[in-house]
C-alpha beads as a LAMMPS data file, in Angstrom:
LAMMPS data file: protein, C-alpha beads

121 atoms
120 bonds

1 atom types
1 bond types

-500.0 500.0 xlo xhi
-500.0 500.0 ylo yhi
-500.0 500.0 zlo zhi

Masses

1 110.0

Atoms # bond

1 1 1 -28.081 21.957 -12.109
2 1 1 -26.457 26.020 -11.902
3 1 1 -23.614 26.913 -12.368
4 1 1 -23.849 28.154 -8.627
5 1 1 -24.613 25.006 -7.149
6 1 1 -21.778 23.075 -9.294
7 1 1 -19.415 25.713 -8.047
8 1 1 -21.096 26.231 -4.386
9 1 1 -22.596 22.983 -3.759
10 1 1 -25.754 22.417 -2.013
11 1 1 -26.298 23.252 1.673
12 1 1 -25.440 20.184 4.020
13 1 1 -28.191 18.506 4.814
14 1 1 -29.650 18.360 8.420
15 1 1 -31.094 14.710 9.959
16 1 1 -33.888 16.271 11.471
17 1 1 -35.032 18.176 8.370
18 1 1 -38.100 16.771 7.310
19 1 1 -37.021 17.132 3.802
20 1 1 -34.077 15.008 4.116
21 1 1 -35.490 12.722 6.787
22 1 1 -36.686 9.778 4.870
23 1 1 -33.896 9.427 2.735
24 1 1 -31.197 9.785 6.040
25 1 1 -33.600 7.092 7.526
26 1 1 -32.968 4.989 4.670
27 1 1 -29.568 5.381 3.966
28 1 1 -28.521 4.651 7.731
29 1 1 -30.518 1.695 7.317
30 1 1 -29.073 0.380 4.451
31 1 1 -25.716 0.799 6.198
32 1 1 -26.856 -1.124 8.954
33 1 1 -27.612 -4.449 6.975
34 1 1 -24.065 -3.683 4.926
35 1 1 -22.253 -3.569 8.243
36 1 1 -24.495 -6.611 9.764
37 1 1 -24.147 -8.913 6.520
38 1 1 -20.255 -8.255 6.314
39 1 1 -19.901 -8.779 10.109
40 1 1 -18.407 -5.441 10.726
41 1 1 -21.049 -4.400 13.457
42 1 1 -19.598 -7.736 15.460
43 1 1 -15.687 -6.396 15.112
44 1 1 -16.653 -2.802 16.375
45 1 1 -18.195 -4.046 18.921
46 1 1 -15.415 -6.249 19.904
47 1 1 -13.207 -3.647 19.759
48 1 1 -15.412 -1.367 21.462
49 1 1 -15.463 -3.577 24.078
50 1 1 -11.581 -3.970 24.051
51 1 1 -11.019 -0.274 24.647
52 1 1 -13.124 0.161 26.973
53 1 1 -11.538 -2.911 29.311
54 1 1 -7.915 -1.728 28.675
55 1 1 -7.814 1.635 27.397
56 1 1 -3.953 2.134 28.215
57 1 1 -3.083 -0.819 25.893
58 1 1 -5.737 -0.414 23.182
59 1 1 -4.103 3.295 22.820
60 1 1 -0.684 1.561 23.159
61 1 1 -1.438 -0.484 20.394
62 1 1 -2.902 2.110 18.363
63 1 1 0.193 4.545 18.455
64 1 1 2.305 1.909 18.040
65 1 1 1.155 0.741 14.902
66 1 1 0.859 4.566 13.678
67 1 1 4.229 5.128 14.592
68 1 1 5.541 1.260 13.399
69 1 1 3.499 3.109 10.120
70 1 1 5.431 6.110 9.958
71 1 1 9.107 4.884 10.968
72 1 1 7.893 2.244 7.624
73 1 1 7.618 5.424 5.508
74 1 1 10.718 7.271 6.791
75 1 1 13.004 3.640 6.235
76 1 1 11.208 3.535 2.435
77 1 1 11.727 7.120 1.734
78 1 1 15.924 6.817 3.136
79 1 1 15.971 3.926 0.706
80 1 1 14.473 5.479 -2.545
81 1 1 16.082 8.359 -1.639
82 1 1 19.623 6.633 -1.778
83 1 1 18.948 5.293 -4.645
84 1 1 17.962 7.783 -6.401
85 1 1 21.720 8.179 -7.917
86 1 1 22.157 4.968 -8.713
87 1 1 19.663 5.623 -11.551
88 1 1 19.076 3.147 -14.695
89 1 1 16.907 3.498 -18.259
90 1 1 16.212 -0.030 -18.861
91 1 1 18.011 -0.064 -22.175
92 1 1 21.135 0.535 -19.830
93 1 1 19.281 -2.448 -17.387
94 1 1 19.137 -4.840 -20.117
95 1 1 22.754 -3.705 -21.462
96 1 1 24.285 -4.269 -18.449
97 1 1 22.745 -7.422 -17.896
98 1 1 23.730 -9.015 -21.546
99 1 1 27.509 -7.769 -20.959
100 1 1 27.126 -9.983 -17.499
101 1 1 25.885 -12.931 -19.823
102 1 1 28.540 -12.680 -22.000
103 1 1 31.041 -11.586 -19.760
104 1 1 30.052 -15.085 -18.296
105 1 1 29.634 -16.849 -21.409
106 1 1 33.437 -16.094 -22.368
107 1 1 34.942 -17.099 -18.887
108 1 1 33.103 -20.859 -19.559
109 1 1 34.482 -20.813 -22.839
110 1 1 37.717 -20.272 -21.407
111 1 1 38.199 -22.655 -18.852
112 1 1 36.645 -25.170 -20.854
113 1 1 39.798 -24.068 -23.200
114 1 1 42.249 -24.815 -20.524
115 1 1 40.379 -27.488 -19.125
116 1 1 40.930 -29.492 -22.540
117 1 1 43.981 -32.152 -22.813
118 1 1 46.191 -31.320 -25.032
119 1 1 46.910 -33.939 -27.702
120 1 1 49.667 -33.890 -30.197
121 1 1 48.139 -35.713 -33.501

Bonds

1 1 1 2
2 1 2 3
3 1 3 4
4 1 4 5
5 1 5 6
6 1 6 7
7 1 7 8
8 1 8 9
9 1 9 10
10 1 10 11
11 1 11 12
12 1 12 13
13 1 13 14
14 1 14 15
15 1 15 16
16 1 16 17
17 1 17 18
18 1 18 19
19 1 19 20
20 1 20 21
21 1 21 22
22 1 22 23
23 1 23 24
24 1 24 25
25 1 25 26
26 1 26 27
27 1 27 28
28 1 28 29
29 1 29 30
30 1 30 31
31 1 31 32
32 1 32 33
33 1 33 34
34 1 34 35
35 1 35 36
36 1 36 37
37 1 37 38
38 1 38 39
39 1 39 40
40 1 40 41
41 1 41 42
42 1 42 43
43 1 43 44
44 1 44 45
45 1 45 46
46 1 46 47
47 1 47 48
48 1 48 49
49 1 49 50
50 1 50 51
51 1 51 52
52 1 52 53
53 1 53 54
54 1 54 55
55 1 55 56
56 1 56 57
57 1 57 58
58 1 58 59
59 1 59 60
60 1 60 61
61 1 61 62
62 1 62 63
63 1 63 64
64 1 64 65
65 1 65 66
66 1 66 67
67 1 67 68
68 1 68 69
69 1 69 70
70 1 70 71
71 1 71 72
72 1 72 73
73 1 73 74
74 1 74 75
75 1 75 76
76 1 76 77
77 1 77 78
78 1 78 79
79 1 79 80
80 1 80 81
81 1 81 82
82 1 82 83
83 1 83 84
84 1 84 85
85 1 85 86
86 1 86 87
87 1 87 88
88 1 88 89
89 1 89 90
90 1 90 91
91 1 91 92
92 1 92 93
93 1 93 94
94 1 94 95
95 1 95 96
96 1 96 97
97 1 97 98
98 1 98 99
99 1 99 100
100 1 100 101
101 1 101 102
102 1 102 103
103 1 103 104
104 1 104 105
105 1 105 106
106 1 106 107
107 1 107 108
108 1 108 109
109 1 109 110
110 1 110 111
111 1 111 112
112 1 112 113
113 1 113 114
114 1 114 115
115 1 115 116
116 1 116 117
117 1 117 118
118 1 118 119
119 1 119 120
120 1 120 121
């Protein structure tokens, strides 16, 4: 392989070209028994068949899932983008978690402190 042809590529080939004819023949057909074997042939077809009976709602449902898709995105990207201030290294994570633990673990103490009876011995 040249330079040229890493850099250029080769030219497309044609379906009809004799050349390439055998091995487009092949390929398609390999496709075929892929798409037959996983059952996608039957689920085109269905849906084929779905478009063509209600073509308002099968384009209904198609936009609305690319714009259900795109209002996701814009809801993610307002939340990331929000919290992009409230920003954390996760030695500063794990920090602020252990002074929560023993923030906690003095308040028990504590109570259990006041909690006691007090007994003159």
């Amino acid at each position: 392989m040249g330079w040229k042809k890493l850099v250029f590529g080769e030219k497309m080939p044609d379906k009809n070209d004799p050349k390439y004819r055998e091995r487009y023949e092949k390929e398609v057909g390999f496709g075929r028994k892929v798409a037959r074997f996983l059952g996608i042939d039957k689920a085109a077809a269905a849906t084929q068949s779905f478009a063509n009976r209600w073509p308002k709602v099968f384009l209904c449902v198609v936009f609305g899932i690319v714009i259900l898709c795109f209002c996701l995105n814009v809801w993610r990207l307002s939340q990331v983008a929000r919290s992009a201030n409230d920003y954390q290294t996760a030695v500063e994570q794990q920090e602020k978690q252990y002074r929560n633990k023993r923030q906690s673990q003095l308040m028990k103490h504590n109570n259990d402190i006041e909690n006691e009876p007090i007994t003159e011995d």
